[in-house]
N, C-alpha and C positions, 0 to 999 in steps of 0.2 A: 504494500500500500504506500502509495505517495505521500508524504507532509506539505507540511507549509514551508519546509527550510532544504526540499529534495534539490538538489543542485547546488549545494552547499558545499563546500570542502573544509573539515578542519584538520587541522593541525593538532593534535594533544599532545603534546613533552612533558605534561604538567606528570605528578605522582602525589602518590598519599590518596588522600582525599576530596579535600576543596575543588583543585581544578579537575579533577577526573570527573565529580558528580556535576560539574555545570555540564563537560563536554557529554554526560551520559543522559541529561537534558535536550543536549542541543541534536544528538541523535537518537531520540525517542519520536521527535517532529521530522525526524527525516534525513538530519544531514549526516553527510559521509563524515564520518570520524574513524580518522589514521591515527593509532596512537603508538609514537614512536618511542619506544623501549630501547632501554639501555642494555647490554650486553647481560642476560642475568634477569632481567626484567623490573619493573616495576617492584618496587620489595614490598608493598602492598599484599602483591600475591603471593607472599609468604605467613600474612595475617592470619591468625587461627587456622591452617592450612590441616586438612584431614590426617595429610599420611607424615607429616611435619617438617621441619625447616626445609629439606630440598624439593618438597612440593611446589610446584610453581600454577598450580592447574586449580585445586579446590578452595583455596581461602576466601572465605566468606564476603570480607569485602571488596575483593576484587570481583569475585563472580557477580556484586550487584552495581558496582561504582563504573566498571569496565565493559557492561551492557551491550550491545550492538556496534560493537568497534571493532574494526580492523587492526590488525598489531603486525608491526613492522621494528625488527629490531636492528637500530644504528648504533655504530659506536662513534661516537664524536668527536673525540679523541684523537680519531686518522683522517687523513687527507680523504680517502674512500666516504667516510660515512657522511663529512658535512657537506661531502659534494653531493652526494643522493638527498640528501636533506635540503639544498637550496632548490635543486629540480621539485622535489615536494613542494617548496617555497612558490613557486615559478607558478604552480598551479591551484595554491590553497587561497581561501577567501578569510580565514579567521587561522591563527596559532595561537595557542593559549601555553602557558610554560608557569611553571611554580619555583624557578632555583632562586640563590638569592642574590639582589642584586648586585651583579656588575660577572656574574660570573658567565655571562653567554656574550657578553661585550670580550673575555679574553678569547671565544672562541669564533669573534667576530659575528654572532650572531643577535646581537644585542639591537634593540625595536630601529635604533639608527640608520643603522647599517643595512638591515633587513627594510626598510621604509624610504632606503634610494635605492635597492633593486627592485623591491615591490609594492610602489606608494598605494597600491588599493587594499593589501591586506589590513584588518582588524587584528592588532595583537595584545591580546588578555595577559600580564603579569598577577598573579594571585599572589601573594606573599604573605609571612607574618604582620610584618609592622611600612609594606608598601616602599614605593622608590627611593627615597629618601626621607632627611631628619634622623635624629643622635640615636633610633633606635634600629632603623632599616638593615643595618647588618646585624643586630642581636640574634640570636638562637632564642625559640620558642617550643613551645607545648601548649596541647591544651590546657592546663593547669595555668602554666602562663598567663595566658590573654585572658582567662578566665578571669584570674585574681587582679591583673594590672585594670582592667577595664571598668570594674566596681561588681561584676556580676556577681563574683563570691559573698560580696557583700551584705546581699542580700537575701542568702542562701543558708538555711541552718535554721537550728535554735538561737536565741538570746543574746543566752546564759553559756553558750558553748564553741567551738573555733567556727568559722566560718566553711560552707562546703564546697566542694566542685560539683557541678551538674555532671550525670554519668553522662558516657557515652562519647561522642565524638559532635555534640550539637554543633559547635561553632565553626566546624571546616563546614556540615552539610548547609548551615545557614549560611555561607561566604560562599558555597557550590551556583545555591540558590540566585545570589544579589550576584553573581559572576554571570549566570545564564541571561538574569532579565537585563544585566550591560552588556551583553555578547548582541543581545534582542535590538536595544537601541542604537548601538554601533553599527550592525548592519544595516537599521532604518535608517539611518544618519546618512550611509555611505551611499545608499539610493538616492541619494540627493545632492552628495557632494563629489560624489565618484571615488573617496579619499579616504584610506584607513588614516587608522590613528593607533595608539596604546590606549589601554583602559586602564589602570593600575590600583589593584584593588587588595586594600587591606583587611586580612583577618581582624586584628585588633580593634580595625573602627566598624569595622562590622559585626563585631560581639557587644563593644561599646554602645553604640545605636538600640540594642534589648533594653539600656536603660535610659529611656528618654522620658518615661516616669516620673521615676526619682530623682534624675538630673533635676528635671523641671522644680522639681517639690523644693531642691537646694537654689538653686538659682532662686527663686520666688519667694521662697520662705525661712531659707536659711536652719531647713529642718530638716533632717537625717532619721527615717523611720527604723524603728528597731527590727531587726529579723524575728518572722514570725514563727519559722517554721512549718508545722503542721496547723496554725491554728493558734491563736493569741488565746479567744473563747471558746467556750463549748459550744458541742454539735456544729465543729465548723472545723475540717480537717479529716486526716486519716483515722480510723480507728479500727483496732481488731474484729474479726469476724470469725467464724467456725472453721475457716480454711482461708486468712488472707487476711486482704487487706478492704475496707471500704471508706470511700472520702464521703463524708457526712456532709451537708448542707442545710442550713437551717431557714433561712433567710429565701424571698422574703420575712417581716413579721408575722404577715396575715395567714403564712402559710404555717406559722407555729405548732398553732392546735395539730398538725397534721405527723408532729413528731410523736407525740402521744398517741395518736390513731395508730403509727405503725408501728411504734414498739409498744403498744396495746398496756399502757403506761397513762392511768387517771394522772398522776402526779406531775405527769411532764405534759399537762394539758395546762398547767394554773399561769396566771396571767401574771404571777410575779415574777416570771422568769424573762417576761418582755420588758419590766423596767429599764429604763436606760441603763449599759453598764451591768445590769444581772447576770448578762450569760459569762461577763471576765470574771464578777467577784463569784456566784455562784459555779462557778466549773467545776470544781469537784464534786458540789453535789448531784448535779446535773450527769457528768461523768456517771458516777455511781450509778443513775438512773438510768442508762444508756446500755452500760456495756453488759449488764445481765443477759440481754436480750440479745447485741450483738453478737456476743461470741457463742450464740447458741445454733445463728443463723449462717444459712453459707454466703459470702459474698454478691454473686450473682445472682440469687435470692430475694436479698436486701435490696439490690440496684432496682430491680424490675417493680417489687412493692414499692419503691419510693417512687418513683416514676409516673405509678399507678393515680399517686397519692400529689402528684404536682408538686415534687420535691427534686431539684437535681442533683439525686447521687449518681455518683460513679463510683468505680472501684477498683483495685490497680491490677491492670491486669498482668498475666507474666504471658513471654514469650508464646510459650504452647496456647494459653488462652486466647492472645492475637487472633491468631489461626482458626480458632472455634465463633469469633465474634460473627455474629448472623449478622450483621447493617454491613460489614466487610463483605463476607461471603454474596450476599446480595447484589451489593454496585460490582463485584469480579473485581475488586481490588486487587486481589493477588491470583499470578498465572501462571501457568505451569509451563519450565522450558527444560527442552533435554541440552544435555552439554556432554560433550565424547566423555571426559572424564568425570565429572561430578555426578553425574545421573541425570535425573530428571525431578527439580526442585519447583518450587513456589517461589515466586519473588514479585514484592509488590510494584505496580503499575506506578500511573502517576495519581497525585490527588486533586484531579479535575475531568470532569466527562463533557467532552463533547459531541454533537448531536452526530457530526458528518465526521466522527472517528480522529484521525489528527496524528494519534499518537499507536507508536508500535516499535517493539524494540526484543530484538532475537537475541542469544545467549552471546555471552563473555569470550574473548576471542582465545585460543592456545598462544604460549608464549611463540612469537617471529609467524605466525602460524601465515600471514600473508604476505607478507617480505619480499619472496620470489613474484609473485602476482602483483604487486604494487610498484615493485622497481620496473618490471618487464613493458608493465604502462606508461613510465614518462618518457619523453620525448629524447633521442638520441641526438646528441650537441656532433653540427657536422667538422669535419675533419679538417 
């Protein structure tokens, strides 16, 4: 099926995360994505990898970040490989790369250099801390940007150290804000004829999650305490029979309705509405609450509250994902076979469109198309 971006050529150099999940965006809508690996691959593809370190085939994040891509392995390093690599150049509309800066500049292929061979391209730098300023060459992690940006901040108990968010959110949210500036750079270039660089920061892009609490400093010169799970009662996680359930109490009118479902006269009384009741009352309230909770199984409790025009949820784990029927429903997650890995699930994108759009086949083998990609550009005459 055709996209909206078929005729497209990228370029991915990028690795890790950030720039692989824009370019696994930008070929979900259609466009060719070549993703050029280093001798050894991508060390992504070694992330949680089935059969272990020398696995290059099943690691989890690569099989969902490296999507619909062709893989062409260069080595840059020799006269050979940058030359195949500017013939790619010659023909790409977008390169997106993640090293840090100044290091494709000593291999001459630095956005300059490459935008007087080929002033139409769109060239995507993702980085930690962006092109420049005292921190552009520092070394980062997630944990990093996390804690430099204020988001740990705001993250935790109290009374206790500040946390990191699991997972990897802040590369896939910089994947994210990489794709929709990949989107407007090519609208851009429909009009000026003219790439450009996009240079785009992890750190100001984790930073931007707090424009909240920024605002609240700026304006008020007030700094809210971490709340955690819940400052007051029935508002936050709490135990259940097998889990975990995020309680919701609020609105007020909707009160009485906590007493209806944990079948609780006592937590129907109207003194728990007073201003302030539910922070100084929380323990007792607690007490009221969790009898009942931890009797009930999670998904249980979500659906009776629900019933009841209450919005719980409740946390779910990986395997539960999987079982979510509103998921199962929209085909959010699809089944692709891959030589090595089998034949997995892996989720789509999180938007439906009427006339389709989006379609994206399994994760490519390491070099796997290499011979088939060089054999297509164009032979420089004699």
């Amino acid at each position: 099926m055709e996209g909206p971006l078929t005729g497209v050529r990228v370029l991915d150099l990028s690795e890790y995360i950030a720039g692989p999940y824009c370019t696994r965006l930008l070929a979900g809508f259609g466009a060719e994505v070549i993703k050029v690996e280093r001798p050894g691959g991508d060390p992504i593809r070694r992330w949680g990898a089935a059969r272990g370190a020398d696995d290059l085939e099943t690691g989890p994040f690569h099989l969902y970040v490296n999507q619909g891509k062709r893989s062409v392995v260069l080595d840059l390093e020799t006269d050979e490989g940058r030359e195949a690599l500017w013939k790619l150049i010659d023909t790409a509309d977008v390169l997106v790369e993640s090293t840090r800066p100044g290091q494709l500049a000593r291999l001459g292929l630095d956005f300059d250099s490459v935008a007087r061979r080929k002033p139409d391209l769109l060239y995507l730098s993702v980085t930690w801390f962006g092109q420049n300023g005292p921190y552009s060459n520092y070394l980062a992690w997630e944990i990093t940007t996390y804690a430099l940006s204020g988001l740990m901040s705001i993250t935790g108990e109290d009374h206790r150290e500040p946390l990191k968010n699991g997972g990897y959110l802040g590369q896939y949210l910089t994947g994210h804000k990489a794709f929709v500036a990949a989107m407007i750079g090519l609208w851009e270039r429909g009009t000026s004829g003219l790439g450009q660089q996009i240079d785009i920061s992890m750190f100001e892009c984790i930073a931007s999650l707090l424009e909240h609490f920024d605002m609240q400093w700026i304006y008020g010169h007030t700094i809210p305490p971490r709340a955690g799970n819940g400052a007051r009662a029935a508002w936050g996680l709490y135990p259940a029979a097998d889990g975990w359930v995020g309680v919701v109490s609020g609105p007020a009118r909707r009160w009485v309705n906590i007493g209806v479902l944990m079948e609780s006269e006592e937590l129907r009384s109207d003194r728990y509405l007073a201003p302030g009741a539910q922070t100084e009352l929380r323990d007792e309230i607690d007490a009221l609450m969790l009898p009942w909770l931890v009797t009930h199984e999670k998904e249980d409790i979500y659906h009776r509250a629900q019933a009841l025009g209450l919005p719980f949820g409740y946390a779910a784990t990986p395997p539960d994902l999987f079982e979510v029927e509103q998921l199962e429903y929209r085909g959010f997650f699809e089944r692709i076979d891959h030589p090595v890995a089998g034949s997995l699930r892996y989720p789509t994108v999180a938007a439906k469109f009427t006339d389709g759009l989006w379609s994206l086949g399994r994760a490519p083998l390491l070099g796997e198309h290499t011979a088939e990609v060089l054999a297509s550009l164009p032979i420089e005459a004699s």
